[in-house]
ZADRENMI-540707 format. One record per atom (N, C-alpha, C): x, y, z; atom name; residue number from 1; residue in three letters. Coordinates in pm, whole numbers, plus 50000, padded with zeros to 5 digits. Example, Ala and Ser with C-alpha at 12.3 -4.5 7.8 and 13.67 -1.06 7.14 Angstrom:
SEMI     c1     c2     c3  name  resi  resn
SEMI  51319  49431  50780     N     1   ALA
SEMI  51230  49550  50780    CA     1   ALA
SEMI  51320  49670  50780     C     1   ALA
SEMI  51285  49775  50708     N     2   SER
SEMI  51367  49894  50714    CA     2   SER
SEMI  51290  50003  50787     C     2   SER
This chain:
SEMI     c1     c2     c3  name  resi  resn
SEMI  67424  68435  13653     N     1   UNK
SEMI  67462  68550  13571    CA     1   UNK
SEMI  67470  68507  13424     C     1   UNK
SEMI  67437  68606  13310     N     2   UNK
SEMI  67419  68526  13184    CA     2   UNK
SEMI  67530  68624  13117     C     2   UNK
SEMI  67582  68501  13049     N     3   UNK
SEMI  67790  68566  13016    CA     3   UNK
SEMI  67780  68552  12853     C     3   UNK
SEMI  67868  68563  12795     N     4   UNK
SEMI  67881  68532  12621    CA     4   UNK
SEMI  68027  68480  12623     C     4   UNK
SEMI  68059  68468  12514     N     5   UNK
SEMI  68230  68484  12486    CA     5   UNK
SEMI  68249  68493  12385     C     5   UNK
SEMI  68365  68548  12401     N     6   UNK
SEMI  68494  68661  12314    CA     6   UNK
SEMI  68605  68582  12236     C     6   UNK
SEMI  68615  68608  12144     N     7   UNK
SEMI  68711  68571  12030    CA     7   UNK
SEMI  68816  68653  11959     C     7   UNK
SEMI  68932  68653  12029     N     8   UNK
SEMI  69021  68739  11997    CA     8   UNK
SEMI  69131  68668  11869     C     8   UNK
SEMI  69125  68766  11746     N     9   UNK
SEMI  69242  68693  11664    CA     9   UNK
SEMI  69286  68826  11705     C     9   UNK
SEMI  69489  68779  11622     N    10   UNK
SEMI  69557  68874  11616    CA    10   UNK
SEMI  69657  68817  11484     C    10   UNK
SEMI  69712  68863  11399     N    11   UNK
SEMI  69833  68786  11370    CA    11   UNK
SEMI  69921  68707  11372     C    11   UNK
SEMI  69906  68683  11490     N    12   UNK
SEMI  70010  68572  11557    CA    12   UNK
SEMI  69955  68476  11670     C    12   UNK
SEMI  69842  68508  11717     N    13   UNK
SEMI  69759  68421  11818    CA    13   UNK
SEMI  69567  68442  11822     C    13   UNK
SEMI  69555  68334  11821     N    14   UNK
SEMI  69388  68322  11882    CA    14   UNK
SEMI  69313  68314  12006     C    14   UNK
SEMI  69266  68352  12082     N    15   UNK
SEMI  69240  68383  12222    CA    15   UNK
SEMI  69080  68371  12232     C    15   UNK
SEMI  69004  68275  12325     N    16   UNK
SEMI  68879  68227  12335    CA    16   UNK
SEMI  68876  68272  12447     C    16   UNK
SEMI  68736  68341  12522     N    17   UNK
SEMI  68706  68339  12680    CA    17   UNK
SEMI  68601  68327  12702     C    17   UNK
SEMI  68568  68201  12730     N    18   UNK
SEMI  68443  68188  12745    CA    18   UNK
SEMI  68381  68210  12910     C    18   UNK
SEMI  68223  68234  12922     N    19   UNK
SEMI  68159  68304  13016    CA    19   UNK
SEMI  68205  68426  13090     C    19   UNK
SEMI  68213  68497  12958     N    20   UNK
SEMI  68253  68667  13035    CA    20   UNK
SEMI  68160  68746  13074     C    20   UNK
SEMI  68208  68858  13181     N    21   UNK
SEMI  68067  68936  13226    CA    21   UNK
SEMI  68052  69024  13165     C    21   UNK
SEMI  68170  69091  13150     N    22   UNK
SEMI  68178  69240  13132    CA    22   UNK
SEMI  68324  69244  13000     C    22   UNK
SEMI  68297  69332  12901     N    23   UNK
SEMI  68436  69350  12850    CA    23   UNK
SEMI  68390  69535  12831     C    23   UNK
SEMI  68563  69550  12817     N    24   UNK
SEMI  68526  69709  12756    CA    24   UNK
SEMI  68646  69722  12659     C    24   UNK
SEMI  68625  69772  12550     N    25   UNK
SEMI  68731  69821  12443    CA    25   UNK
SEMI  68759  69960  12435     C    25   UNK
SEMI  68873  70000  12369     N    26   UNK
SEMI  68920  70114  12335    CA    26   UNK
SEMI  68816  70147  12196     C    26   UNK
SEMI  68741  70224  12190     N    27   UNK
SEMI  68699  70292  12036    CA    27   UNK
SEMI  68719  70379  12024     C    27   UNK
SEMI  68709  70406  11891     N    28   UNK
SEMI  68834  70528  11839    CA    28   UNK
SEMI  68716  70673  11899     C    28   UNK
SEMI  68574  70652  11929     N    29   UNK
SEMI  68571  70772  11970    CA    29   UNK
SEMI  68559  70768  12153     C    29   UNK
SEMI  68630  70634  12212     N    30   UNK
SEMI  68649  70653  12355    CA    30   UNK
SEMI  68585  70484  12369     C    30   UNK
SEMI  68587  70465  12510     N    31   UNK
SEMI  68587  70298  12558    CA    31   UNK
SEMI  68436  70275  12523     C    31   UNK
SEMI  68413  70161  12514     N    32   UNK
SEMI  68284  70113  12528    CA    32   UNK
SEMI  68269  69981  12604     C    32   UNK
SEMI  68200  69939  12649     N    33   UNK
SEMI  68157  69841  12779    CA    33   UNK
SEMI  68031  69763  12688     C    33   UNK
SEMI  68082  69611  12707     N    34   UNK
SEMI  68002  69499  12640    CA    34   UNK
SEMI  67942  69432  12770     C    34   UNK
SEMI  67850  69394  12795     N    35   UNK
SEMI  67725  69317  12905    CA    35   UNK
SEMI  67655  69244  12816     C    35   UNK
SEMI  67636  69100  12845     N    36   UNK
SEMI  67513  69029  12832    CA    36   UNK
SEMI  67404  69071  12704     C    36   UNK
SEMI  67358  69051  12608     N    37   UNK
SEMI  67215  69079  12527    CA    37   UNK
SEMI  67295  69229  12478     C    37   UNK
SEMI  67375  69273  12459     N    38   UNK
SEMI  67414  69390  12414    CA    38   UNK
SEMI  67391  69387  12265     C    38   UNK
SEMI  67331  69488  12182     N    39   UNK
SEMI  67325  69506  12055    CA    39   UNK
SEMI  67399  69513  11975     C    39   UNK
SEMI  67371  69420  11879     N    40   UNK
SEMI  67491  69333  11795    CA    40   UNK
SEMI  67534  69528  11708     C    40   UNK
SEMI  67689  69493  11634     N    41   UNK
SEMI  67728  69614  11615    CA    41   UNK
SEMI  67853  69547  11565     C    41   UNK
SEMI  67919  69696  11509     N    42   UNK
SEMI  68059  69696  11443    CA    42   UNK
SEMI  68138  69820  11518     C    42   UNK
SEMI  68231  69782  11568     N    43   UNK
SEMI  68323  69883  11619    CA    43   UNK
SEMI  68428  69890  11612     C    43   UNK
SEMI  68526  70028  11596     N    44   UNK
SEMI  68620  70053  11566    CA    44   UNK
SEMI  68732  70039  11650     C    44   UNK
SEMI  68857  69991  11659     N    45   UNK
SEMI  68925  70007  11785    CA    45   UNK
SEMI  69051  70081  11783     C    45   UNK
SEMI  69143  70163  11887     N    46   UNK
SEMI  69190  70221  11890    CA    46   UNK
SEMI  69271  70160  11972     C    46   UNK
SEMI  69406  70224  11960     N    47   UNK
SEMI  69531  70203  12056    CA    47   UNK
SEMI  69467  70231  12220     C    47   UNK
SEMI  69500  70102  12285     N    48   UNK
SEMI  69447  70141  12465    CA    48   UNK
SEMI  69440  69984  12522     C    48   UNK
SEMI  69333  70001  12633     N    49   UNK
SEMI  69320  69842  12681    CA    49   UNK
SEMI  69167  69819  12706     C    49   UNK
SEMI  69205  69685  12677     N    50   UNK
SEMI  69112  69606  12628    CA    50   UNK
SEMI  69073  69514  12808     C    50   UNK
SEMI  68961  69524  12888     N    51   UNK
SEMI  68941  69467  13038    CA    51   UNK
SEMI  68872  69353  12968     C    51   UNK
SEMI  68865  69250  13034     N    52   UNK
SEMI  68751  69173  13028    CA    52   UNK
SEMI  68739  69080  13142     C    52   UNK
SEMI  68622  69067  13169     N    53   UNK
SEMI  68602  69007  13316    CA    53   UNK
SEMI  68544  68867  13334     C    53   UNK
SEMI  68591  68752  13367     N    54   UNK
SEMI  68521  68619  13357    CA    54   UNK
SEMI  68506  68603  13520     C    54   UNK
SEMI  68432  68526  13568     N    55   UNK
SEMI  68436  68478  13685    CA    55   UNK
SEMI  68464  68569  13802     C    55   UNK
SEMI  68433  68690  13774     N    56   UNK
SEMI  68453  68791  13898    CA    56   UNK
SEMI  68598  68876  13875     C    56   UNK
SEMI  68699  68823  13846     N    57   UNK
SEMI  68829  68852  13775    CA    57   UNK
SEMI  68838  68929  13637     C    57   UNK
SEMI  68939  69036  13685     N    58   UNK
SEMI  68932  69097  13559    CA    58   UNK
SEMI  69100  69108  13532     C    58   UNK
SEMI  69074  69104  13369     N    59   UNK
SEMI  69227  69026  13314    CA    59   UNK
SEMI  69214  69175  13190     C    59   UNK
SEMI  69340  69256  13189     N    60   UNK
SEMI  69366  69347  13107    CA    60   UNK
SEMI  69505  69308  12996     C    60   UNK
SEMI  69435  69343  12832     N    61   UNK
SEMI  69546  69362  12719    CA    61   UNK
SEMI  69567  69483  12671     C    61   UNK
SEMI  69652  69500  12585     N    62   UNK
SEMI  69692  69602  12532    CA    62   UNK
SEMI  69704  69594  12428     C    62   UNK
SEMI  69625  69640  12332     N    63   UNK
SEMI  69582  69656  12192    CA    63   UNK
SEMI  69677  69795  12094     C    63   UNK
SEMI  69721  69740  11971     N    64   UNK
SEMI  69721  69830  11893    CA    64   UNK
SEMI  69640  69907  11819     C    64   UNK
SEMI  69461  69876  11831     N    65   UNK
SEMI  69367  69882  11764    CA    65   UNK
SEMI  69315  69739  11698     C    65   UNK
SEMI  69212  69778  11603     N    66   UNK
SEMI  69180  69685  11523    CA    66   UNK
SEMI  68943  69710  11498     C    66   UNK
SEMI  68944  69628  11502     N    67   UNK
SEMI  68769  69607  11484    CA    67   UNK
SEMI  68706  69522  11638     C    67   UNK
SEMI  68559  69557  11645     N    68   UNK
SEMI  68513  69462  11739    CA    68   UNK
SEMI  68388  69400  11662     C    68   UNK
SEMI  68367  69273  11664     N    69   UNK
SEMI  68226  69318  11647    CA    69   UNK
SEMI  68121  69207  11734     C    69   UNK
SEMI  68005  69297  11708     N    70   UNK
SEMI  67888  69183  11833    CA    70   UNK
SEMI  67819  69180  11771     C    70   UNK
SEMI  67794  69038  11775     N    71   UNK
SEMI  67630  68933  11720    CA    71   UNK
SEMI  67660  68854  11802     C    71   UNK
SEMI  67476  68791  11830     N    72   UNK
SEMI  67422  68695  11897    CA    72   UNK
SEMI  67465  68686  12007     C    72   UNK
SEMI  67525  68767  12093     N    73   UNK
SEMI  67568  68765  12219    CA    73   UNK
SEMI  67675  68688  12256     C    73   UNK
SEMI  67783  68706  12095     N    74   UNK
SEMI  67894  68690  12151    CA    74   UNK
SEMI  68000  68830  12084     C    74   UNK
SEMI  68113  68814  12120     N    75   UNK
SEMI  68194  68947  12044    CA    75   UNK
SEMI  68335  68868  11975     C    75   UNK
SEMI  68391  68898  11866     N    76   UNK
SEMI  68504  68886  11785    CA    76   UNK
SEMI  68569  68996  11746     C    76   UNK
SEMI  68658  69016  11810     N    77   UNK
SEMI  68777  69115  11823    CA    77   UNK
SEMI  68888  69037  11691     C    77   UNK
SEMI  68923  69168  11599     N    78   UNK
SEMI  69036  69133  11520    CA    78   UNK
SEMI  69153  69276  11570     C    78   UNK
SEMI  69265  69231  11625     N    79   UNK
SEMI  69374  69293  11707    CA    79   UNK
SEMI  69488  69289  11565     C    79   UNK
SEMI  69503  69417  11565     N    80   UNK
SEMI  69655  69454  11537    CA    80   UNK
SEMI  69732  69380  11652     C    80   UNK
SEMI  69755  69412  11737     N    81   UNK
SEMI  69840  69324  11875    CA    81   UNK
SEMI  69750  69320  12002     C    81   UNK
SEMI  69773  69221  12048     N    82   UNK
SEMI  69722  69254  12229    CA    82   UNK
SEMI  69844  69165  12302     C    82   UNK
SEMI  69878  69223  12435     N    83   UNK
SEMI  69968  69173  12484    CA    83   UNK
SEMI  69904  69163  12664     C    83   UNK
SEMI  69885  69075  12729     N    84   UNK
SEMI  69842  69057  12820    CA    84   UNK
SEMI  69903  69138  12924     C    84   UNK
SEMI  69866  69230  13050     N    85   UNK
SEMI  69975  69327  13129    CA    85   UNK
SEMI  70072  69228  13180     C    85   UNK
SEMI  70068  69110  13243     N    86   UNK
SEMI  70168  69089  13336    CA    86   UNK
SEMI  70276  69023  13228     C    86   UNK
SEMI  70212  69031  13069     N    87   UNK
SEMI  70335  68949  12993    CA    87   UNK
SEMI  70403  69067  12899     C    87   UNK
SEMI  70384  69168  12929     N    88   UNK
SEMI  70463  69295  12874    CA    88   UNK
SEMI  70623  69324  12959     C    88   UNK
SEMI  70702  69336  12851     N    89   UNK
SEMI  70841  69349  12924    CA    89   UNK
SEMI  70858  69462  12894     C    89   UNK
SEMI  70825  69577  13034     N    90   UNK
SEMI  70855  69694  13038    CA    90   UNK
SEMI  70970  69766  13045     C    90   UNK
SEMI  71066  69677  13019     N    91   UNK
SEMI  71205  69754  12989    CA    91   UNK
SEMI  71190  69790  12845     C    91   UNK
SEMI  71172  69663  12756     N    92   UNK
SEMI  71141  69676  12624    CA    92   UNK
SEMI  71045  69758  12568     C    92   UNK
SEMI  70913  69795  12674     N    93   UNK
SEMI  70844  69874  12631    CA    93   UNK
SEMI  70888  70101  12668     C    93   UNK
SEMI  70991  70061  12769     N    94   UNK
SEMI  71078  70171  12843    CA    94   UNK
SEMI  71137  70227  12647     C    94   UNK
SEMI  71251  70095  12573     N    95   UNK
SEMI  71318  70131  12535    CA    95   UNK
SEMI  71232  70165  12415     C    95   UNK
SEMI  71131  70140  12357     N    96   UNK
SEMI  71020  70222  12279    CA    96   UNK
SEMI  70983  70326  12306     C    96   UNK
SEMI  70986  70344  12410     N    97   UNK
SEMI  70928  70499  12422    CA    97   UNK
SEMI  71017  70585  12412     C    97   UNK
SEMI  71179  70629  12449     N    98   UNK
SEMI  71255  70660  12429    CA    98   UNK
SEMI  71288  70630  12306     C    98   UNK
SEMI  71302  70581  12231     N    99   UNK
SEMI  71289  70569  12089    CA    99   UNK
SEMI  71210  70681  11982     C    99   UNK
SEMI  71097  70647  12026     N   100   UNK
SEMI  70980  70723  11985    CA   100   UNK
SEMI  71020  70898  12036     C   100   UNK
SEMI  71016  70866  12122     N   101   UNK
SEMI  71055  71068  12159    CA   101   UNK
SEMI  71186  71102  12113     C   101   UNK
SEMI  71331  70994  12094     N   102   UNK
SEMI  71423  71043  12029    CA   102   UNK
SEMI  71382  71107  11905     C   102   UNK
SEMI  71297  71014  11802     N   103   UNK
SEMI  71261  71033  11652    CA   103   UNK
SEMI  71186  71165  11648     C   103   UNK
SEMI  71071  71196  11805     N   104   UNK
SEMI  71029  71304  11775    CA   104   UNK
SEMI  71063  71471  11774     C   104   UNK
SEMI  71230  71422  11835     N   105   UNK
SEMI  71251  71570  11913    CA   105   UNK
SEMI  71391  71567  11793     C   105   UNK
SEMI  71410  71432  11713     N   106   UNK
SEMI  71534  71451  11609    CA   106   UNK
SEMI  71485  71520  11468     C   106   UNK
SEMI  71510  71609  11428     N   107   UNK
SEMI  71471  71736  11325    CA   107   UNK
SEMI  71503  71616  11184     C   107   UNK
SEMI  71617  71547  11168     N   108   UNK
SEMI  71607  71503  11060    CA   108   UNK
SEMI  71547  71361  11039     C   108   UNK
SEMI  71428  71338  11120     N   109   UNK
SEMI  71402  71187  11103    CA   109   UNK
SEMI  71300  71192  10982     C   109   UNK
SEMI  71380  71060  10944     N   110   UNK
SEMI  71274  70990  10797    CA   110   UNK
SEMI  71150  70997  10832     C   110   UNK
SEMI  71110  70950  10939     N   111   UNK
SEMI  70995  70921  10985    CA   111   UNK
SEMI  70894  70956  10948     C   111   UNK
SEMI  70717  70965  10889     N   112   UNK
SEMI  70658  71108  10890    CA   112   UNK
SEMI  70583  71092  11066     C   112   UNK
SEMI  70501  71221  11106     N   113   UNK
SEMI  70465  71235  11217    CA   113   UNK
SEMI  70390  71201  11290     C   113   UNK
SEMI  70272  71124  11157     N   114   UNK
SEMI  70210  71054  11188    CA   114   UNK
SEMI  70260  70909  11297     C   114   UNK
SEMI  70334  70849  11234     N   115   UNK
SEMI  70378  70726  11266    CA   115   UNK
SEMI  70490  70768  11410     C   115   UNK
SEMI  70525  70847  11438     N   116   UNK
SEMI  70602  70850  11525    CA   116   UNK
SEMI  70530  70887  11664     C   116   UNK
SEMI  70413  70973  11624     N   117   UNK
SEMI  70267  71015  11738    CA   117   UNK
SEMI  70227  70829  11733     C   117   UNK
SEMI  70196  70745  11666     N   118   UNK
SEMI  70144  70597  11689    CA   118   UNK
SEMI  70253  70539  11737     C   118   UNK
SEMI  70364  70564  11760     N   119   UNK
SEMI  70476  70486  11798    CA   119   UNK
SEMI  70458  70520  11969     C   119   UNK
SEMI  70443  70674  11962     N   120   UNK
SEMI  70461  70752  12140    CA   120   UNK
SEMI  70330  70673  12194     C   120   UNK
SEMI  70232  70630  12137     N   121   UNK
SEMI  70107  70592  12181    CA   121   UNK
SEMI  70074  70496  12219     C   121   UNK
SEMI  70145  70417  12125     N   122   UNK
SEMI  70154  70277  12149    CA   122   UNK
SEMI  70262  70189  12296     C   122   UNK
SEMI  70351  70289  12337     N   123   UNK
SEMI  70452  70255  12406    CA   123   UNK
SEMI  70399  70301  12525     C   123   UNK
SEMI  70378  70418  12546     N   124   UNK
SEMI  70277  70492  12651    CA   124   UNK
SEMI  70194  70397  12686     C   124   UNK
SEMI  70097  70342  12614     N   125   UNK
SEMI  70006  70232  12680    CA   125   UNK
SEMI  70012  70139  12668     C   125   UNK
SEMI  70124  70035  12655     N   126   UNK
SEMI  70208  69921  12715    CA   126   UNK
SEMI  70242  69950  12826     C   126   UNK
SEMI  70308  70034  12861     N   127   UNK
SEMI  70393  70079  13025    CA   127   UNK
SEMI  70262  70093  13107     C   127   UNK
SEMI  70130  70172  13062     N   128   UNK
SEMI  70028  70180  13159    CA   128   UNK
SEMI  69953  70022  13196     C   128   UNK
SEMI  69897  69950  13090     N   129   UNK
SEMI  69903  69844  13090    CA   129   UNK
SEMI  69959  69732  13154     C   129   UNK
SEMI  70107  69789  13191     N   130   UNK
SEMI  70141  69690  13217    CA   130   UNK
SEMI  70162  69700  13377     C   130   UNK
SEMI  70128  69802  13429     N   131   UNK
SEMI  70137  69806  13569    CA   131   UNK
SEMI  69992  69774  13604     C   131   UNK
SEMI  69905  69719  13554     N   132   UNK
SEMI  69726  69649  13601    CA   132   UNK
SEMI  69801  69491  13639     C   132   UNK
């Protein structure tokens, strides 16, 4: 089988996987699926999860967004966050979301609405995430 590999930065960590089969990202206009010889490109990424498959195994993160991009048949992902599912602490991600819907249903929050819809979004798909 002919694989590439993936280069994930984030802010706070660097993440290599080499001989992957399959990856798929969140883009902001819906997922897209990376294979082998795929045409090099720039893509946008969106709050969701990020699969990627080495060795038959498939291992899911959870992205705040960010960029993808593909050349030469490999891909470099720059992540606002990714958090691996089984290393998400879904209490912590429980007490975000309740957070987030307090701010949205509280009439006088600083907040604007924007940021409080990216807050509900972001917490929402940690908890989904984190049950893969």
């Amino acid at each position: 089988m002919i694989s590439y590999d993936v280069e994930i930065v984030t802010p706070i960590k660097d993440l290599n996987f080499k001989e992957v089969s399959y990856l798929r990202c969140p883009g902001l206009d819906g997922s897209f699926g990376v294979m082998s010889k795929h045409r090099d490109g720039i893509f946008a990424l969106s709050i969701g999860e990020i699969k990627i498959t080495q060795n038959g195994k498939d291992n899911y993160y959870s992205t705040g967004g960010g960029f993808a991009e593909i050349v030469n048949n490999s891909v470099k992902i720059l992540a606002e966050s990714l958090e691996r599912s089984n290393e998400i602490d879904e209490s912590r991600a429980s007490e975000s979301l309740k957070r987030a819907q307090k701010r949205k249903t509280d009439q006088d929050s600083e907040m604007n609405v924007a940021r409080i819809e990216a807050s509900l979004v972001r917490a929402l798909n940690r908890l989904r995430v984190s049950k893969r």
